[in-house]
N, C-alpha and C positions, 0 to 999 in steps of 0.2 A: 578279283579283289577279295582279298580275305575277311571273315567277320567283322574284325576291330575294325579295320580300314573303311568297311561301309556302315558300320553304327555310327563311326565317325562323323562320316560325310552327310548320314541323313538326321545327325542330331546338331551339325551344321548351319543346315537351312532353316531349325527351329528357333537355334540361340540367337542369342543377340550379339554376341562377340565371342571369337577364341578363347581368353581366358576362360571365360564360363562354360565353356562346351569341354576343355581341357579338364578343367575341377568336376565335374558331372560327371565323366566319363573314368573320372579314379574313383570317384565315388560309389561310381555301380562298380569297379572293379573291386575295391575295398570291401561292398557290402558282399559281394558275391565270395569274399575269402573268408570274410568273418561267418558267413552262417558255415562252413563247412569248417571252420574253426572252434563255432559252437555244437557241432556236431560232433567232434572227433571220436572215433573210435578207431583205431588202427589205422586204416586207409579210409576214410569217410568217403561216401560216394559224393559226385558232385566235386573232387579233387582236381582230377581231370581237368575237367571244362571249366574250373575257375582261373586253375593255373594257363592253362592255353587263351582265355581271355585276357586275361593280366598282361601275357608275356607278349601278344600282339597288339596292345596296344603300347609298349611301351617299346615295342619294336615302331611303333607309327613314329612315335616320339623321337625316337634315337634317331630314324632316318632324315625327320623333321631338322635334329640341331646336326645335321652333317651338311645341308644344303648349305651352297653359296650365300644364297640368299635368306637366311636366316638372320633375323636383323637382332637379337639377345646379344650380351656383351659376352665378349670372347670366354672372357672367366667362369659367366653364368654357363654360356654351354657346357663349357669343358667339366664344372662340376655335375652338370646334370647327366654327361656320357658315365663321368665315373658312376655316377649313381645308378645309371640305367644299367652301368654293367652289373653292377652289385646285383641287381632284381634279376638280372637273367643269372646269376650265381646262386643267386636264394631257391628260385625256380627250379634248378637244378639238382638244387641238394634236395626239395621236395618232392620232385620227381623220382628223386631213386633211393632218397631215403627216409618216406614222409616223418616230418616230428612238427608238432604246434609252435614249437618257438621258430623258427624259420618264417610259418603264417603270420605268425605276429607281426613279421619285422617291415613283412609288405603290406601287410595291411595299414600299419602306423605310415608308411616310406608315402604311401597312395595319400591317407588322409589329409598329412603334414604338406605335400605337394601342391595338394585341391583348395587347402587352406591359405597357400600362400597365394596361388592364381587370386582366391576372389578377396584378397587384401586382412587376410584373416593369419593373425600368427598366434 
């Protein structure tokens, strides 16, 4: 089981409901891209291990709306696949070609997500 997969699961048994462990969990991924966003210099260190966070949990996520059994309305998943792919494109381009607007876009993509889970638009 990969990092994201077991923060997951042991911040899980802390919450109180999915939604809230869902928005928690982009939250830390959010914070974790914005200090390396406030940090920028060329390649800021800590780049790495934010984007590798990020991208695995949103790999949790994508696996999540691919199940049978995922009871979201068809539209809602299908828009959140398209968006998940966006993040793993974003990811991408920041891996091979880091620039701060890219950061931006996941860091806002996490906040806006986390916000909507806990009734917050």
């Amino acid at each position: 089981m990969n990092y994201a997969s077991r923060a997951y699961a042991k911040t899980a048994k802390e919450m109180a409901g999915p939604r809230e462990l869902e928005a928690r969990l982009l939250l830390q991924a959010a914070a974790r891209l914005q200090a390396v966003h406030d940090s920028w210099k060329d390649k800021p260190s800590g780049l790495d291990q934010a984007l590798t966070y990020n991208r695995r949990l949103w790999t949790v996520f994508l696996d999540a709306l691919t199940r049978d059994d995922n009871q979201l309305p068809q539209k809602l998943r299908e828009n959140l696949k398209t968006l998940g792919a966006f993040v793993m494109c974003e990811t991408f381009s920041l891996m091979t070609k880091p620039q701060p607007k890219y950061l931006a876009s996941l860091i806002k993509i996490n906040r806006r997500i986390a916000a909507g889970l806990r009734g917050r638009h």
